[in-house]
N, C-alpha and C positions, 0 to 999 in steps of 0.2 A: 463394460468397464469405463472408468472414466477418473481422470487425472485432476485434479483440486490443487491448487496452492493455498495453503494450510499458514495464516498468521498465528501464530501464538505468544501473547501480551500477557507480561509478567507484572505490569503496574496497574490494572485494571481498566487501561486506556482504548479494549478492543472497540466499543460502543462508539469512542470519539473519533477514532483511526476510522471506523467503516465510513460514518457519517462524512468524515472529512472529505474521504476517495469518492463517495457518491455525489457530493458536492464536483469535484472534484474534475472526473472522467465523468462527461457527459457522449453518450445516452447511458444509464444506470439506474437497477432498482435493487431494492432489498429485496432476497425471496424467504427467505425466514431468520426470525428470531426466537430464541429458546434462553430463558435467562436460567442462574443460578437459585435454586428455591429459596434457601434459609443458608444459617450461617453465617461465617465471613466475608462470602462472597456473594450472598442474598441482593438478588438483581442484577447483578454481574451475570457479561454475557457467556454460557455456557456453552453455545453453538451458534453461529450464524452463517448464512450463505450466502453473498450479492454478488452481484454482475454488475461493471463497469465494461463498457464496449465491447460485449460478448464474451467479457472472458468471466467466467464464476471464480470466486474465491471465496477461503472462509476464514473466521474468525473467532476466536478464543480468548477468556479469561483464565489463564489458568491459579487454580486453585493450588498448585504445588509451584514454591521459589526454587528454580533452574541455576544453575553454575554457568548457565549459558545465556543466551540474548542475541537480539538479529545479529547477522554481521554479512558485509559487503559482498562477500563472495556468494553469496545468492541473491539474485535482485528477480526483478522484475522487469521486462522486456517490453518500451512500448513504440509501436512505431506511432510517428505523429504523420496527419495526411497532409498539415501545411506549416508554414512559418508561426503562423498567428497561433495555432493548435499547440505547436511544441513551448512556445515562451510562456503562454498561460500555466501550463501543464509545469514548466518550471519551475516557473515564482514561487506558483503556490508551492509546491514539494521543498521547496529549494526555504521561505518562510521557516524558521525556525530549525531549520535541518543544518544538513553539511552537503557543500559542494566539493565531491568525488574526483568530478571533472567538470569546471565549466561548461557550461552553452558555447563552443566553437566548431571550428573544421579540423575538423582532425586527420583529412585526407580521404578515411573509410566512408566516414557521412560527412557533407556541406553541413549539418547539424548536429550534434550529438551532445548528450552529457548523461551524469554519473553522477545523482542524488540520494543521499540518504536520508529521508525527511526526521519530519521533527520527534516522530515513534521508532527510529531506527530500522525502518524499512526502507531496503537499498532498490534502489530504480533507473533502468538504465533508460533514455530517451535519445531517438533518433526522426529523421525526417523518412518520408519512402524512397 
């Protein structure tokens, strides 16, 4: 058995979000892609699987408009291993997004903050 964190993009943006995170989180690859055949959503990503710092995740176009869409109370967890690693890690997320919680001390971590980028995936960022 094995546990997945499951995006799924309602504006067809799964392809740009992956790219972005594998830009993104380094070390990271793509392990597959499976697009949409035909249709409306013809080339749209229908499946995909990549790993940013060992964690797999996957990605979705969906083909059905939801009453729903990300929201904050589920994010993403990442520790960062130094100063330099956490602010890059920021920016970029933090670039078109919403700042949750700034980049400060908050007492629990010397670093931490609370990003929703610019696809409305919420990311929590702290030091070790």
């Amino acid at each position: 058995m094995t546990i997945t964190p499951f995006l799924m993009f309602q504006h067809g943006e799964a392809e740009e979000a992956m790219t972005f995170y594998l830009d993104t989180f380094q070390p990271s690859e793509l392990l597959n892609l499976k697009r949409h055949p035909e249709g409306n959503m013809a080339g749209k990503v229908m499946l995909a699987h990549f790993r940013i710092r060992g964690q797999t995740i996957a990605v979705s176009d969906s083909s059905v408009r939801h009453a729903f869409d990300f929201t904050p109370s589920m994010s993403l967890y990442v520790t960062c291993e130094n100063e330099a690693d956490i602010q890059h890690i920021h920016d970029a997320l933090a670039e078109g997004g919403q700042l949750l919680m700034p980049l400060d001390n908050y007492g629990f971590s010397r670093q931490f903050a609370w990003v929703q980028d610019r696809y409305g995936v919420s990311w929590q960022l702290t030091l070790e």
